[in-house]
Residue frames as qw, qx, qy, qz and C-alpha x, y, z in Angstrom:
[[0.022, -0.951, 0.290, -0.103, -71.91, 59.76, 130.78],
 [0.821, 0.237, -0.403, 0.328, -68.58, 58.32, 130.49],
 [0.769, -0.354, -0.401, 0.349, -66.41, 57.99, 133.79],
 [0.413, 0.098, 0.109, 0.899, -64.19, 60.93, 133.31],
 [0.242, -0.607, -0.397, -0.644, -67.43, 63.38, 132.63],
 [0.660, -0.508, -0.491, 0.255, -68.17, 62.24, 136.17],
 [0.637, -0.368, -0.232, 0.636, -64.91, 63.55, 137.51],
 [0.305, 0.157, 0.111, 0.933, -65.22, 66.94, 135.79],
 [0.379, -0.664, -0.367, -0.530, -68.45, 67.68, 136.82],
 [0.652, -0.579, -0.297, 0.390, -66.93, 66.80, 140.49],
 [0.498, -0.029, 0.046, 0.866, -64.54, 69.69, 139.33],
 [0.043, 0.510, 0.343, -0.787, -67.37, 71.93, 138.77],
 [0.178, 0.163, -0.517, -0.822, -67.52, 72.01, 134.90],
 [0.733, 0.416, 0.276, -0.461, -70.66, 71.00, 132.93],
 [0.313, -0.268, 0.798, 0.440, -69.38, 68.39, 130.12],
 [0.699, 0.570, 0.025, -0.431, -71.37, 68.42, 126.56],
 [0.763, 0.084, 0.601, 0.223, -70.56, 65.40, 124.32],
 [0.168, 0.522, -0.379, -0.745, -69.22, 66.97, 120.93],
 [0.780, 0.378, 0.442, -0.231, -71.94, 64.78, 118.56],
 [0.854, 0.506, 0.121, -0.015, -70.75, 63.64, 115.70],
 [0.238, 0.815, -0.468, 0.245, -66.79, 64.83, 116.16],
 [0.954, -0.182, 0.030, 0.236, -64.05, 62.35, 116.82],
 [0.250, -0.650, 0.600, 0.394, -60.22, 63.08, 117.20],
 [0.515, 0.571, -0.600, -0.219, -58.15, 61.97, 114.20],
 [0.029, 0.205, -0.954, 0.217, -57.31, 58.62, 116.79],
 [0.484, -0.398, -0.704, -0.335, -61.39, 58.27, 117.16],
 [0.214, -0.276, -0.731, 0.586, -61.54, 59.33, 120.59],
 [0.152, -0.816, -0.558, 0.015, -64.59, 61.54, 121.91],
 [0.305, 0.217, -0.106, 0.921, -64.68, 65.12, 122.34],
 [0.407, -0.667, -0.568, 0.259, -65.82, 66.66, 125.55],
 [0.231, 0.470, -0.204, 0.827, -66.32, 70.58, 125.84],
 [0.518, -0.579, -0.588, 0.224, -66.59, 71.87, 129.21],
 [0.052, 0.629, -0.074, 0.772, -67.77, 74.93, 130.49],
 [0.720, -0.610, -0.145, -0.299, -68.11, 76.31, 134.22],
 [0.725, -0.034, -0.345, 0.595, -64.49, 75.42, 135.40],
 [0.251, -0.966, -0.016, 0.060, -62.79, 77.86, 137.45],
 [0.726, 0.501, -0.104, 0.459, -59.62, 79.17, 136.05],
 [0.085, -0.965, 0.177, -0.176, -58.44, 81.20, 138.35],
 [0.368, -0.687, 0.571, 0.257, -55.01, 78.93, 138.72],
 [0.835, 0.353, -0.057, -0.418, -55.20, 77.70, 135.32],
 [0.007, 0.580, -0.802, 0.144, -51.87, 75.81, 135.75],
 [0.288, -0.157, 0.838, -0.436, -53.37, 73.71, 138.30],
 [0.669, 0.446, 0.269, -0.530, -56.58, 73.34, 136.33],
 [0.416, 0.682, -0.522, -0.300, -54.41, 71.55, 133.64],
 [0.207, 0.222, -0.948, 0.098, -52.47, 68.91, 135.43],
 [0.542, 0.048, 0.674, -0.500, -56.08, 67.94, 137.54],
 [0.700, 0.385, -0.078, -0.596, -57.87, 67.72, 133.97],
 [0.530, 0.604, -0.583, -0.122, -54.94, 65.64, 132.20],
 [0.043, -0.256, 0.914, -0.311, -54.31, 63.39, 135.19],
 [0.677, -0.073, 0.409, -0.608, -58.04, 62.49, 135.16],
 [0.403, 0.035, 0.876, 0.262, -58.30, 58.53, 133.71],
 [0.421, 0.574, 0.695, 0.100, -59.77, 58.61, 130.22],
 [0.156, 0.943, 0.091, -0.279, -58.70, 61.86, 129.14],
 [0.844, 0.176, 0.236, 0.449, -56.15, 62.26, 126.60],
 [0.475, 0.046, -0.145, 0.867, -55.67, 65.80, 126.60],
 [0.084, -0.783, -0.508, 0.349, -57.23, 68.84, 127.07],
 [0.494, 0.636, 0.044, 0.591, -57.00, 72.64, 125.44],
 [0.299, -0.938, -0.036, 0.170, -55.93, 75.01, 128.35],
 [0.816, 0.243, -0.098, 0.516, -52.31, 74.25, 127.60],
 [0.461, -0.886, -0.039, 0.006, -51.34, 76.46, 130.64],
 [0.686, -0.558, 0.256, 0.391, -48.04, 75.40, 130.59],
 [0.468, 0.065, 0.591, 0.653, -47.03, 75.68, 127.29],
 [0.166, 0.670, 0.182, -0.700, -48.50, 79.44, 126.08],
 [0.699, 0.574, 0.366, 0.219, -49.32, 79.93, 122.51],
 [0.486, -0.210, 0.269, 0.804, -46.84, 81.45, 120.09],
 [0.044, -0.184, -0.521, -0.832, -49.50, 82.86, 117.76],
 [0.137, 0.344, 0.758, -0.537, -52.97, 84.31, 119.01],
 [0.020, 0.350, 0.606, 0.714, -55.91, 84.87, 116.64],
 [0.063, 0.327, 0.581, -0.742, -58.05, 87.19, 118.65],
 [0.042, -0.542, -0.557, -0.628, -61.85, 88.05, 116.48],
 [0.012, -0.306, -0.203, 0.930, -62.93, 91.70, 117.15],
 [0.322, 0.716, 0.346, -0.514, -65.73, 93.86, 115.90],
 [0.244, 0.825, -0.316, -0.401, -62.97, 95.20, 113.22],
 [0.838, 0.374, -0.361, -0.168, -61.62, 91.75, 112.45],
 [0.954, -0.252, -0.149, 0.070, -59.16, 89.33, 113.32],
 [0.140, -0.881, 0.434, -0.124, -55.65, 90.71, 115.75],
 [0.828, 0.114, -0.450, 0.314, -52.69, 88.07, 115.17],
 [0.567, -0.809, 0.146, -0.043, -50.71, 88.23, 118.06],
 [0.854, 0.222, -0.385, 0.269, -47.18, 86.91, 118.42],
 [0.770, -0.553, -0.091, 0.303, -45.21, 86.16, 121.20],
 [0.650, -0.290, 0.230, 0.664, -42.38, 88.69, 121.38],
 [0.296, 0.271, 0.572, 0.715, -43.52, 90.79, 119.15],
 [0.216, -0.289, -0.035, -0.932, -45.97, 93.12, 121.13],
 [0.706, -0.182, -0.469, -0.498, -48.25, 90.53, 121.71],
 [0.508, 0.046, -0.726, 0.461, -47.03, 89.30, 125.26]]
């Protein structure tokens, strides 16, 4: 388990190596489930600030403009401004 892993399990999560999947730069990909979101803000800057992490997907701070939501009936686009808020 790489160092980082470590520190997110201290956070509560449960880290799973993504086998065979590499960022475009070659780094590792680490999904983690089990976090607690309930200030997901704060859950951002702890994740990103851990060494060895390069980013992360909550992107709390920075909301998406487009949301692709899959339903029973198919897929609901969302857009910011636009109902979707």
């Amino acid at each position: 388990m790489v160092s980082f892993q470590s520190s997110l399990t201290a956070l509560g999560g449960e880290p799973t190596e993504r086998v065979g999947y590499r960022t475009d730069n070659g780094n590792i990909i680490v999904d983690v489930t089990g976090l607690d979101f309930g200030d997901p803000q704060a859950l951002e800057l702890r994740v990103v600030a851990l060494p060895g992490v390069v980013e992360c997907g909550i992107f709390a701070h920075r909301p998406a403009d487009v949301l692709l939501v899959g339903t029973a009936a198919g897929v609901r686009r969302m857009e910011r401004g636009r109902g979707g808020e």
